[in-house]
N, C-alpha and C positions, 0 to 999 in steps of 0.2 A: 579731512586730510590727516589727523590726527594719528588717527588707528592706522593707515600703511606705511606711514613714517616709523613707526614703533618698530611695526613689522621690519623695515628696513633697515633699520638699525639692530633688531635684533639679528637677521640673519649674520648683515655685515660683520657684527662683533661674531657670532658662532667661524665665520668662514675665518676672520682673520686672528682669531685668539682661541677658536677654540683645540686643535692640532697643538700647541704648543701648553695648552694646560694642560691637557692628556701627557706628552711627552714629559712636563716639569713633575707630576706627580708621579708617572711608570719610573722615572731615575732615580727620585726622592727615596721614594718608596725602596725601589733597588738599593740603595746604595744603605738606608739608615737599618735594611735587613741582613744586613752584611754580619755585623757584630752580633746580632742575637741567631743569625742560625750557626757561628760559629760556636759559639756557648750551648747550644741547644736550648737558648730559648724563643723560640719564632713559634710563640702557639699561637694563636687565635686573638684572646685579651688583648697579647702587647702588640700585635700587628693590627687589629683595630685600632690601636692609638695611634700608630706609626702611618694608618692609613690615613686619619681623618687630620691632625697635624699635617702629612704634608700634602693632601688635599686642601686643607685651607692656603698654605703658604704656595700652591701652585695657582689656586683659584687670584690670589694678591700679586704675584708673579706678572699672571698674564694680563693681570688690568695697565700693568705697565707698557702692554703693547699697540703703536698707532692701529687704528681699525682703518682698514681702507674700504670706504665708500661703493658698495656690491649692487646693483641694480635688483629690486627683488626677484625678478623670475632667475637669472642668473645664480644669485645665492640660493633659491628655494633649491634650482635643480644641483648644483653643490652639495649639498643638503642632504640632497635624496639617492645625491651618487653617492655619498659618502654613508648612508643609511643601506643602503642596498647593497652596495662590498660586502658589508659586516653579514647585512640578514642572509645574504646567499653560501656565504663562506660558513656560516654555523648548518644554514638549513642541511648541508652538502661536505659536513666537517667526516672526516676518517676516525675511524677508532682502533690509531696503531699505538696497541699497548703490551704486544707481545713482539718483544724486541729485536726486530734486523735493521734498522738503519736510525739516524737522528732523532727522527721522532718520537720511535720508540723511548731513545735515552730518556730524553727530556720529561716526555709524560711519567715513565716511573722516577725521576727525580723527582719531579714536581710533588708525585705521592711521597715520595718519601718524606721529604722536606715537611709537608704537611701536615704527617701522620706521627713521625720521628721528630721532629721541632728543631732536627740538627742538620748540616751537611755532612756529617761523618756514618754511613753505614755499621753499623755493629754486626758481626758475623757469626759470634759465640763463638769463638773454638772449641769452646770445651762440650760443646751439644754436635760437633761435627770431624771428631775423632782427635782433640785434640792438637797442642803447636806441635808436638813430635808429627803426628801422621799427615799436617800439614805443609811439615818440608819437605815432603819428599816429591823426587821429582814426578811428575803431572801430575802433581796436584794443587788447586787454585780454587780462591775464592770472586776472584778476578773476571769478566766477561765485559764483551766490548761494550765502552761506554761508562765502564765501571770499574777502576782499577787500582788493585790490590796493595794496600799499604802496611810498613808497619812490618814487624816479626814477635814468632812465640806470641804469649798470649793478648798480645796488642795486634794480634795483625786485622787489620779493619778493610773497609773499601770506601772508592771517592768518586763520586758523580764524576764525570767527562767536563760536562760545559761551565762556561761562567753561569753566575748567579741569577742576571736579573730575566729573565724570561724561565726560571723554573720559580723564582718567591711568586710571580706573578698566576703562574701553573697551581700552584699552592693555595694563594686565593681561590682560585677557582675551586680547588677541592673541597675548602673549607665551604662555601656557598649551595656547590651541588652537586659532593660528588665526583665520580668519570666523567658525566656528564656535563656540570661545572666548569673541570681542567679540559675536555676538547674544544668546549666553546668560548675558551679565553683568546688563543690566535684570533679566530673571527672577528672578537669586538674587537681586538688591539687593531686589528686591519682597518676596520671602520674610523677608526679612528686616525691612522696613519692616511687612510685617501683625505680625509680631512684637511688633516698638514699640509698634504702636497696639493689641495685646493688652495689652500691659505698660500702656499709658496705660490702657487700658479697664479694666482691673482696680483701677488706684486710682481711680477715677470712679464708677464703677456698680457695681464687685463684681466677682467671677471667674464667677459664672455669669450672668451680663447681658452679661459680658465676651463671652461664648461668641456670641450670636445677631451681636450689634456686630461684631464681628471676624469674622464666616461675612460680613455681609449686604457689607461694604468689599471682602474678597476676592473674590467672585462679579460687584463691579459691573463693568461692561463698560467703562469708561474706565480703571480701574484694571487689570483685566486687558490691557487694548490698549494701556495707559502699559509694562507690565513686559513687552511681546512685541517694542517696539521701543527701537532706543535713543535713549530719552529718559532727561532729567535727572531726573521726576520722582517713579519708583522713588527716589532718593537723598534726593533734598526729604522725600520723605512720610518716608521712613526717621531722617532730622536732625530733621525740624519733632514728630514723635510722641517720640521722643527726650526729644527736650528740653520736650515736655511733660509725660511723664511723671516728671523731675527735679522740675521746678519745682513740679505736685501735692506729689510725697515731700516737698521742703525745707518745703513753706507744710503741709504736713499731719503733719511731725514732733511726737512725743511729746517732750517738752523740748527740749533746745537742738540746731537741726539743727547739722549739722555744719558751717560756711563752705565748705570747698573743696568738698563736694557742691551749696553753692550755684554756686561760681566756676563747675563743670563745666557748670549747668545755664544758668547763662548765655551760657557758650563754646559748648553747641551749640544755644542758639538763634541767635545771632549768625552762627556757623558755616554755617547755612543758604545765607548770603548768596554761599557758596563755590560752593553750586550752582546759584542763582538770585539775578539781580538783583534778582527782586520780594520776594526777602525781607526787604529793606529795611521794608516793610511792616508786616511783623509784627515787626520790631526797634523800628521805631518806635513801634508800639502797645502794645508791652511797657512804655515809659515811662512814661504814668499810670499805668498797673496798679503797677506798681514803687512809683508816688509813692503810690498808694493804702495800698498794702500799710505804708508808712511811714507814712503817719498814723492808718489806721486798723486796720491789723494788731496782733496783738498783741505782748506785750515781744522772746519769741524770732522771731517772725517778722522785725519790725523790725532785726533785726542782722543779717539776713542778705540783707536789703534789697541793701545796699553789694558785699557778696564777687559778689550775680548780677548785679550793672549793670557791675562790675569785669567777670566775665568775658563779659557783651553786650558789652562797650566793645572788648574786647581783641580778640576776634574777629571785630567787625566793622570794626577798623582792618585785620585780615590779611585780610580779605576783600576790602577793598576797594582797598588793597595788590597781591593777586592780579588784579584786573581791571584796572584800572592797566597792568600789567606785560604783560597775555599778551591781553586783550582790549578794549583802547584805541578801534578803531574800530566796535567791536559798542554801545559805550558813548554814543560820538559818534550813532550811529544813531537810540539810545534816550532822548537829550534832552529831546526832547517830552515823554515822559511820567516820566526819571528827574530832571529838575532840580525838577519839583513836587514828586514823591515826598521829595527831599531837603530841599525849602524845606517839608513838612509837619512831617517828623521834627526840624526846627529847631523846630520852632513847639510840636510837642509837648513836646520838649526841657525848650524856655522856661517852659513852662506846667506841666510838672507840675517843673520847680524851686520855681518862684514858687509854687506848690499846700503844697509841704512847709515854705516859708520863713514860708509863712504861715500854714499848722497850726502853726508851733513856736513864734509869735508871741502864739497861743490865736486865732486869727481861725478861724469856724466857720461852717457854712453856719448860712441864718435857721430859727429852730426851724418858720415853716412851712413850709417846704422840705423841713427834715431830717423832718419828721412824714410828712411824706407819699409820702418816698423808694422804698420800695417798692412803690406804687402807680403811682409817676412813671416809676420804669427799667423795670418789666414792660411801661407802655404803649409806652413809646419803641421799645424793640426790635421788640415786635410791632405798631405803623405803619409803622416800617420796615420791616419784614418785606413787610406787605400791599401797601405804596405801590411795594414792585420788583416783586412778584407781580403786581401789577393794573396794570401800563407799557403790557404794549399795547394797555391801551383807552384810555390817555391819550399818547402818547408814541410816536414813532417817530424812534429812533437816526441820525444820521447822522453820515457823515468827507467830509473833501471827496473831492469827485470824482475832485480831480488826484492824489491817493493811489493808489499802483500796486495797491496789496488794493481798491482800489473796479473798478478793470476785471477782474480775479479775480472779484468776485464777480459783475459783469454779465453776464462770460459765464456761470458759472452758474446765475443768474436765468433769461438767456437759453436754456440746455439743459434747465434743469426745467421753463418754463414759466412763468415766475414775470413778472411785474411787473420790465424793467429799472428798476436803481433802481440802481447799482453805488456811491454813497455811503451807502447805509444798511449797519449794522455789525449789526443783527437782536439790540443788547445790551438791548433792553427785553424782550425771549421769553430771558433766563439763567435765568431760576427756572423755566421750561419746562425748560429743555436738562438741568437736575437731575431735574425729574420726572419726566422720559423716563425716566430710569436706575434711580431710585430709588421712583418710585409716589407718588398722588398724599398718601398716607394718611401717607408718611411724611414729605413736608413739612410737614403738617400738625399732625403731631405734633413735629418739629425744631420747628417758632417755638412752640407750647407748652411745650416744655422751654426754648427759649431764654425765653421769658417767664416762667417760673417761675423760673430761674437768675439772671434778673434782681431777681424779685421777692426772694426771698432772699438774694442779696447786698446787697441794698436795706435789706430787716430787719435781717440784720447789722451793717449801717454804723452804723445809725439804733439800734440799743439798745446797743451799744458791745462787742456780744459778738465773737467771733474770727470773721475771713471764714473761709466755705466754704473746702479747700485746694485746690479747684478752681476759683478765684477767676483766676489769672492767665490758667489754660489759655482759661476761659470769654471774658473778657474779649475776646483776641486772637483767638479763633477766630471769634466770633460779629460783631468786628469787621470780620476781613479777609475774613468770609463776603460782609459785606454789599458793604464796599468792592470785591471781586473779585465779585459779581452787578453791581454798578453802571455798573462799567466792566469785563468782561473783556479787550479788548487785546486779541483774535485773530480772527484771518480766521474767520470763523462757519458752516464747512461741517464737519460731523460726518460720523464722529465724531472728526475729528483735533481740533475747539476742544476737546474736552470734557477732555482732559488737563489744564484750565485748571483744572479743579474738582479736580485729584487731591492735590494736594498740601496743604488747607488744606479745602474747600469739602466734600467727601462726607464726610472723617473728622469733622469738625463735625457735617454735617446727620444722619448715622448715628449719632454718639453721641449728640448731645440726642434722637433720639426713645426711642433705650430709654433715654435716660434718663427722657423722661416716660412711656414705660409703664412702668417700676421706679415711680416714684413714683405710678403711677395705683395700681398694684400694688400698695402699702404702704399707700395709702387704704383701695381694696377692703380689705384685710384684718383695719384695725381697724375698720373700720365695720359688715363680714358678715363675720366669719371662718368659713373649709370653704373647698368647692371654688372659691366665685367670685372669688378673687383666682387662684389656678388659671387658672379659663379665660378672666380680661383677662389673666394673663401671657402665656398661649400666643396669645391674636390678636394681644396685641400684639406677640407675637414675628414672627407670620404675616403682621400687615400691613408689617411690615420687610423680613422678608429672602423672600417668595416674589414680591413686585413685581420685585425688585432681580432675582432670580434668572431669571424671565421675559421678562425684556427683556432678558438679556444670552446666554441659550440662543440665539436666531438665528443669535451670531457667536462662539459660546462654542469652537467646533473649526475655526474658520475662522483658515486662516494664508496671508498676504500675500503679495506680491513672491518668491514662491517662483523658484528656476531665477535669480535675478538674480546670484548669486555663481557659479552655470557660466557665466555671460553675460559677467561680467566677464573669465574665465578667457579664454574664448574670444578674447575681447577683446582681449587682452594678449597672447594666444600670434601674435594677426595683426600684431604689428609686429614688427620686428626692432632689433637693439641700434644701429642710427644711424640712427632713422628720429626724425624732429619733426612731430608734428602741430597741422595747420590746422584750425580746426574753425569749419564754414561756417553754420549753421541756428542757431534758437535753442534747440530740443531738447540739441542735440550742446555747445551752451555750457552750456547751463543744469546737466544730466543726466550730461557725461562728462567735463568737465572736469579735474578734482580725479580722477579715475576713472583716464584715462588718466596723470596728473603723477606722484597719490600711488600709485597700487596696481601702475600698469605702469612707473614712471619712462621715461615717456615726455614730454618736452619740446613742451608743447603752449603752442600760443596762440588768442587766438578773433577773429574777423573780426563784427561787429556784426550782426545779420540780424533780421527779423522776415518773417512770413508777405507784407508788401506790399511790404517791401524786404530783397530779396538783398545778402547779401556781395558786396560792389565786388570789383569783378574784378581791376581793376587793381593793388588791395592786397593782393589773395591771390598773386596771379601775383609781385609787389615781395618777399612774405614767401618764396614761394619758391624763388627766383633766389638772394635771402639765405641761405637754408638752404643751398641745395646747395652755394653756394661755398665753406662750411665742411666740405662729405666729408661732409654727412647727406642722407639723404634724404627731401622734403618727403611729409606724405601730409595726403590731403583727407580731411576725416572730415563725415559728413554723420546727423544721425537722425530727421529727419521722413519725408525722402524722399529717393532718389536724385538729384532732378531738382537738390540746390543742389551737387553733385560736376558734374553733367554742362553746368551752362553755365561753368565752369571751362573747358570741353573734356578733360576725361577721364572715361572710361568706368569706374564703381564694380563694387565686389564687396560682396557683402552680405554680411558676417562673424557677424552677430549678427540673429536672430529670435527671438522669445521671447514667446507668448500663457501669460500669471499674470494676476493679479488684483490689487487695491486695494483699501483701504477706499474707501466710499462718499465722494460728499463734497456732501450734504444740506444743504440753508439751511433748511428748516422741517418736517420731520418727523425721526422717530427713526430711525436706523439700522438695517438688517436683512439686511443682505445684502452683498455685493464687490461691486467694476467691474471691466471688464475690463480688462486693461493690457496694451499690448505694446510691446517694447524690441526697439530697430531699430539696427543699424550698418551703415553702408556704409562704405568707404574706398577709395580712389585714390592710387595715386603720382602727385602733379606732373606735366605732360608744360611 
């Protein structure tokens, strides 16, 4: 009995600790690279130090955390879901490295970061005609994703995103490579279903855990989040994390420990390192916090203070980090980050004012508190139904003058649709979940979310201890609604749906088994035999074989293939004193960054759109500049030859390449690529 005891405890500790050492060491890591790639020193050396320190101190971390007790086959297939996310999300990873949308950014940040040891892009002005012929108007160093700081001979350029999902990109390059940085998302992912095994296991049990954690890893945004490099393999990996703490600490058998509370604070907070919008759930964590203070019980209450200490501490370094490295991505998202901030004041205020006046004896009115659990069940589930039923009452719009409203006109315009290019399509988000996830299991998410309410409702209201799934609940079933309400991204699938990966499908999947576990516990003191039996198993079926069939279409489907020989290609057609011009708005948009960071080739861009050509007279100024330096100018063109040849020179076509796309849909489900092809031309100057 020896040896499967071992076994069983090793699983157990992997399911229950191991998601949160991954998580303690991807923020460590994030966060102690902050100051060296601001300096430009993030080489190799001292992020091996940075790695293997805060690998130890995450490995020390996680020993702090209870192991809850996993049945071996239970944990094995945990194990193997969480193995199999990763290995399919690499086997199946994209190679978008030639830049139109997030991904792109990120990968060539990552190289940059890498190769550069800085976050500051160097541009040479003086190899690309100089700060004079850089003011003028359309002319830019600047491309999406990448923007233009700085004047005369300082003008430089600045990655888009936060930090820590590009240092992580960066390891990868250091290890292997392109090949290296694509397959970093994949691990992080395997790692993140991990987490959300460990959370699901203190939620629902270790064999409820199992369907939860198959139906998350099979979804199709989740898989399409872990094949590209996106931030929010690391979200979902920090945000499950740290839910899974804050269960343990609020679900401890006498006195939790404080510093397991600090940690579980620090990686929720921590979030914020990978996304701005975790702000959101940092702030929503404050009633819960204040809740748990007045109406928690004695040991919970003391441990109140160690996880607001370590939300506080971590989100002064997160925000610290963005500050620092991504000032003008920050400026961009004003609009929607100075509400976000003026909300989390507000909450602040309010769940201070909530506990100053619980310790005063001020208490809700006994008809209130009477009827508490009838009042939070309904609430969650009108809000549920009133986002659910938007488009029969409601249609989304942003203004016109918004550059994502002519994005989406013209794909109105190619599918057919109704030009409308200010509508944002956010009243059809609880559609865009049930694409992925089936109808039967939103259905069952707002009955688990109304039952979750109901019962922390009774709890409050008879003065017994909350659920210790009380904070998770809270936050999630919060920044469900608030993130259906407003998702915030261009609405063509399946690139929006990544919005739901981090916070939205691990919610809507865990409350439904959670309400079939609970439909299940009914059934079985009510008929006990086989009929608790066969509502587990549909309930299990109506979960994970929806999820599973809508994501078969695109489940071996991999992207942007051939675009890392393209780049190669790419790079091999210039030579070491060559600067390029780059005339169209493909070739600004797409190669920019491409040609600067991966070929260090000294590029600038000349303003163009399909009605108006690069001014000739500018191109021609840029390079007479160049050459007078001993470089040689070259014209780079990728829609078409024809913006090289009113230049007056005749191009070469370096780069052809027919791969493929995700789709990119405004009103039905995903099922299939687009076609894509990557064009370069190029000319010397005459």
């Amino acid at each position: 009995m020896a040896a499967p005891q071992a076994r069983l405890s090793l699983l157990s500790t992997a399911v229950s600790r191991g998601g949160v050492a991954a998580a303690a060491w991807a923020l460590l890591v994030a966060a102690a690279a902050v100051p060296l790639a601001v300096l430009g020193g993030w080489a190799p050396w001292p992020a091996a130090v940075v790695l293997v320190v805060a690998g130890v101190v995450a490995v020390v971390v996680s020993r702090w955390v209870p192991v809850v007790p996993v049945p071996r086959a239970a944990g094995l297939l945990l194990v193997l879901v969480a193995v199999g996310a990763g290995v399919w999300a690499g086997a199946t990873h994209a190679e978008h490295v030639v830049l139109r949308r997030d991904a792109g950014t990120y990968a060539l940040s990552g190289q940059h970061l890498a190769t550069a040891h800085q976050v500051r892009v160097d541009v040479h002005a003086a190899d690309i005609g100089g700060p004079a012929l850089l003011s003028r108007p359309g002319v830019t160093v600047g491309s999406p994703g990448f923007y233009e700081q700085g004047r005369g001979a300082d003008v430089h350029v600045v990655p888009q995103f936060l930090l820590a999902t590009t240092v992580w990109l960066s390891v990868g390059w250091w290890l292997g490579g392109w090949t290296g940085l694509l397959l970093v998302p994949a691990v992080v992912l395997g790692a993140a279903v991990l987490a959300f095994a460990g959370l699901a296991v203190r939620v629902v049990g270790p064999w409820w855990a199992v369907p939860a954690t198959a139906t998350l890893a099979v979804a199709a945004p989740v898989l399409h989040a872990g094949r590209a490099t996106y931030s929010e393999p690391l979200a979902l990996l920090a945000g499950c994390a740290a839910g899974a703490l804050l269960v343990a600490v609020c679900g401890s058998r006498g006195e939790p420990p404080r510093r397991l509370a600090v940690l579980a604070g620090a990686l929720a907070g921590g979030v914020a390192l990978v996304r701005v919008d975790a702000l959101r759930e940092s702030s929503l964590l404050l009633p819960t916090l204040a809740l748990l203070a007045v109406a928690g019980g004695p040991a919970v209450r003391r441990v109140v203070g160690p996880v607001l200490l370590g939300l506080l501490g971590a989100t002064v370094v997160a925000a610290a980090s963005a500050g620092l490295t991504s000032r003008p991505y920050l400026a961009s998202l004003a609009g929607s980050l100075v509400p976000l901030a003026a909300g989390a004041v507000v909450l602040a205020l309010g769940s201070v004012s909530a506990v100053l006046l619980a310790r005063r004896g001020v208490r809700l009115p006994h008809a209130l508190r009477s009827r508490l659990p009838l009042l939070l069940s309904l609430a969650v589930v009108v809000a549920g139904l009133a986002l659910a039923t938007r488009p029969w009452w409601q249609t989304v719009r942003q203004s016109a003058a918004d550059p994502g409203a002519r994005v989406v006109a013209g794909l109105q315009l190619r599918q057919g649709l109704a030009v409308d290019g200010g509508r944002t399509y956010a009243e059809h988000s609880v559609q865009w979940v049930g694409w992925w996830v089936g109808v039967p299991a939103l259905v069952l998410a707002l009955a688990g979310a109304g039952y979750a309410a109901w019962r922390l409702g009774r709890a409050w209201r008879d003065g017994d201890p909350l659920p210790a799934w009380t904070p998770v609940a809270v936050v999630a079933v919060g920044s469900t609604l608030l993130t259906l309400y407003r998702p915030g991204i261009t609405p063509d699938h399946p690139w929006a749906d990544r919005r739901l990966v981090p916070v939205v499908l691990p919610a809507v999947v865990l409350l439904a088994v959670a309400a079939v576990a609970a439909a299940t516990r009914l059934t079985r003191r009510r008929r006990p035999g086989p009929a608790s039996r066969l509502v587990a198993a549909a309930g299990a079926v109506l979960v994970l074989a929806p999820t599973a069939w809508a994501t078969a279409p695109v489940a071996t489907q991999r992207t942007e293939r051939g675009e890392v020989a393209a780049v190669q290609r790419a790079c091999a057609a210039f030579g070491p004193a060559d600067s390029a011009i780059l005339l169209d708005s493909r070739a600004a948009n797409e190669w920019t960054q491409v040609l600067r960071g991966v070929c260090s080739v000294p590029t600038v861009v000349v303003r163009a759109t399909s009605a108006t050509p690069a001014d000739r007279a500018t191109v021609l100024a840029l390079a007479q500049a160049i050459a007078r330096t001993g470089r040689r100018p070259v014209l780079v063109a990728a829609e078409s030859p024809d913006a090289v040849r009113r230049v007056g020179a005749e191009p070469t076509h370096v780069v052809h390449l027919a791969t493929i796309e995700d789709q990119r849909l405004l009103t039905r489900r995903p099922d299939g690529a687009a076609a894509l092809g990557v064009d370069l031309w190029l000319a010397p100057a005459t």
